[in-house]
Structures are given as structure tokens and as C-alpha cells.
N, C-alpha and C positions, 0 to 999 in steps of 0.2 A: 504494500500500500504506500502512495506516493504521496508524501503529510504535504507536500507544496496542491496538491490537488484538492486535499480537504480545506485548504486557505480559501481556494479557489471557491468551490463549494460556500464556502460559508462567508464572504462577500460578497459573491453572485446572491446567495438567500436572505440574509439582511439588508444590502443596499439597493445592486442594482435589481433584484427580481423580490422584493420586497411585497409581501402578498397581500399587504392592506393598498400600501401608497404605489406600485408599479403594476400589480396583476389584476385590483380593485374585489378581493375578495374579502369577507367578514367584516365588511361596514359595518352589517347592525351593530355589533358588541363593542367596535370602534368607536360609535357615534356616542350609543349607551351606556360604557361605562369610563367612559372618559371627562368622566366632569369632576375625579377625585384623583388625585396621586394614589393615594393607598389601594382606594377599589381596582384603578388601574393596575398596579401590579400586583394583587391577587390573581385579578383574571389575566394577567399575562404569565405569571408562574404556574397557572392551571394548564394554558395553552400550550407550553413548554411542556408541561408533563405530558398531556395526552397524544400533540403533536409527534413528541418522539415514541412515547409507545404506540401511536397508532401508527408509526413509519414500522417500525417493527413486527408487530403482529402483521399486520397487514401483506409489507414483500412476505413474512412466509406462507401464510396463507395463497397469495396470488401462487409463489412457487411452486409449496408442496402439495397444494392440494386443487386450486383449481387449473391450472395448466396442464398437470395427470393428468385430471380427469374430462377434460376441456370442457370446463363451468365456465370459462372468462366470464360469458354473459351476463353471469350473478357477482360480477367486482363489486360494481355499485353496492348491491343489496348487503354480501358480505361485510364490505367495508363501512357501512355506516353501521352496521350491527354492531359493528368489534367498537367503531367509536362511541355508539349510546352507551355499549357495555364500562367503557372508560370513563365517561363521562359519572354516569352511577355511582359510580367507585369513587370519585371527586368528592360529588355530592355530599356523599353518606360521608365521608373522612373529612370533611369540614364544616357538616353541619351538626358533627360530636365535639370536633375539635378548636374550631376556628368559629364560634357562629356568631360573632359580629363582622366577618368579612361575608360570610354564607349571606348576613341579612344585606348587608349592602350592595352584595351581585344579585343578589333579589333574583327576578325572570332569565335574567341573563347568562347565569351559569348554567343552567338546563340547555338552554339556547348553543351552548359550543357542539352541541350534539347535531345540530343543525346547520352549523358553522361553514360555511362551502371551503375557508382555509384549510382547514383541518382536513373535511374531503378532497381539498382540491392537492395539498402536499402527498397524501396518500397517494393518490391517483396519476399524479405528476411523477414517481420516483420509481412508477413502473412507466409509463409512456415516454414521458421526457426523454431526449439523446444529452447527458453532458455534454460539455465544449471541446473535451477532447472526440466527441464523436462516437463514446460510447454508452451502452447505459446503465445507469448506476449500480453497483453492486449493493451485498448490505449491508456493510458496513457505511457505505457513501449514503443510502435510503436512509439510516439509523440518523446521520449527521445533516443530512440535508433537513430532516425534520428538526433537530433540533434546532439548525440556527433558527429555520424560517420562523419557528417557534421566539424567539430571540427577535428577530425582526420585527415579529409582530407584536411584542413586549414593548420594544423600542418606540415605536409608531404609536401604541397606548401613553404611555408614559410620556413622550412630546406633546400630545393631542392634549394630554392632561392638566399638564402645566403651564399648555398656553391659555386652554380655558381658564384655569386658578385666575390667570391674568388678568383676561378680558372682563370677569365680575368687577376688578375695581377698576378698568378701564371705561373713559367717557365715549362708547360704544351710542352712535345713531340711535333713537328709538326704531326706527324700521327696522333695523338692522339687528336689535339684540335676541340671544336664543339661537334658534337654528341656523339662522339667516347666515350668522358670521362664523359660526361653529362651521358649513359648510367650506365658507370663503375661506376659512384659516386650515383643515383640511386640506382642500384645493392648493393650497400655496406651500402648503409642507409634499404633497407630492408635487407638485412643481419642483421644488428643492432636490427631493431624492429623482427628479429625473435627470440631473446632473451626472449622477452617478451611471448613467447608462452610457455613457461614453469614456469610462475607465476603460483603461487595458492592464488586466492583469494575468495575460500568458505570459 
């Protein structure tokens, strides 16, 4: 395994293929639970956890069991199943453990279950070609989740802190609430589309 490729990997999934702000997947949780620092990184250490275990269960499942037996057809169905099942598992471990973050993700944490990032990184690490033109092993699947997982921590945690902002900011009355949450959004991917014209072979 070539660790300059896992660099690779994991700048490509935090910056430049960044699955909120470049690929436009898992709005909803981005939109909604980004109005706190703290809520925000709960639900992105959640996403971190299920992202990389759903990259794992998942390639083996695709491998050992539906490729034998040639199920592809049922990736989708399989694949969300393994992630409700992770998801659960969140649930129940935070709402014994942690239940003032449990109450503050409120709707939202059920909701990664539904999450298209989290399906869409699965899904992505069996289809996708890496840059070298191969595709991902699983080791590379395991790590691709994680950062994206990361990235998309990153991208809550931004989104969070500009909102903190904008409450004591002299913010338009047209414009306060969704309006500029949008606009501010919109302008942080703008930013990370900067990153898409890095070269780092």
C-alpha cells in the first residue's frame, strides 16, 4: 500500500470532492444542525463513525456476497440496510450515554440513515475509478470513508461558526434565517471550489 496514495485519497475527500460543499450531498443535516458548534460536531463524529463503518461492511458485503452470487441489483437495498442498522446502534449509544447531545440532534440523527452522503460514499468506493485509474481496494474504501467522513465534519463545523456569527451580525431583515444561511453556504462552496484545481500527483 502506497501511504502517498492515501494523502491523495484523503485531500481529494475532504477538499476537493468534499461531499457537502463539491458533490452537494447531505444538505438536510448540513442546513439543520449547523446552527451550534457543539450539535455540529456530534453529528459530524457520528458521520465519521458510520461513514467508515458503512465503507467497510459494505465493500465486503458488495464483494463477498453479492458479486458471488450476482445480487449487484440489491447494492442499494443492502447498503442502506447495513447503514439504518449503524445508525440504531448511534442512536441507542447516545441516547444512554450522551442524551443532551441525543436531545439536541433531535430529528436529525435518525435522518443520517437517510443521509445520501453516507449512501453516496458507500456507493462511490465500489463505482468510483481512483486517479490512478484504479478502483479502490479496502483498505483505500475503509479510508476514503473516513476522511469524507472528516470533510463533512469540516463543512458542519464552518457552516456553524459562521452562523454563531451572523446572530450578532447587522444581517438585512429580508435576508435573516434561511435567506443568508443559504448565501453563506453558497460562498463556502465557492471557496472549496478553489481546491479543485490543486494538483497533487
Amino acid at each position: 500500500m502506497d501511504f502517498s496514495h492515501l494523502i491523495v485519497i484523503a485531500v481529494s475527500s475532504i477538499f476537493i470532492n468534499n461531499f457537502v460543499l463539491g458533490r452537494f450531498l447531505g444538505i438536510c443535516p448540513f442546513i439543520g444542525v449547523s446552527k451550534k458548534l457543539d450539535s455540529a460536531l456530534g453529528m459530524g463524529m457520528a458521520v465519521i463513525f458510520v461513514m467508515t463503518l458503512a465503507s467497510t461492511v459494505t465493500f465486503l458485503i458488495q464483494t463477498y456476497v453479492l458479486v458471488p452470487f450476482e445480487l449487484e441489483y440489491l447494492r442499494t437495498i443492502a447498503f442502506i440496510l447495513v447503514i439504518a442498522s449503524l445508525v440504531q446502534f448511534i442512536e441507542m449509544f447516545m441516547k444512554k450515554n450522551m442524551p443532551s447531545l441525543y436531545q439536541s440532534l433531535g430529528v436529525f440523527l435518525p435522518l443520517i440513515t437517510t443521509n445520501c452522503a453516507v449512501l453516496g460514499v458507500a456507493i462511490l468506493n465500489i463505482d468510483d475509478i481512483a486517479m490512478i485509474g484504479q478502483h479502490f481496494n479496502f483498505i483505500e474504501s475503509v479510508w476514503n470513508g473516513f476522511t469524507a467522513g472528516i470533510g463533512f465534519t469540516i463543512a458542519l463545523l464552518l457552516m456553524a461558526g459562521i452562523r454563531e456569527r451572523l446572530e450578532l451580525a447587522d444581517v438585512p431583515e429580508s435576508l435573516k434565517g434561511t435567506p443568508i444561511t443559504f448565501i453563506s453556504a453558497s460562498l463556502i462552496a465557492v471557496a472549496f471550489l478553489g481546491f479543485s484545481g490543486m494538483s497533487i500527483m
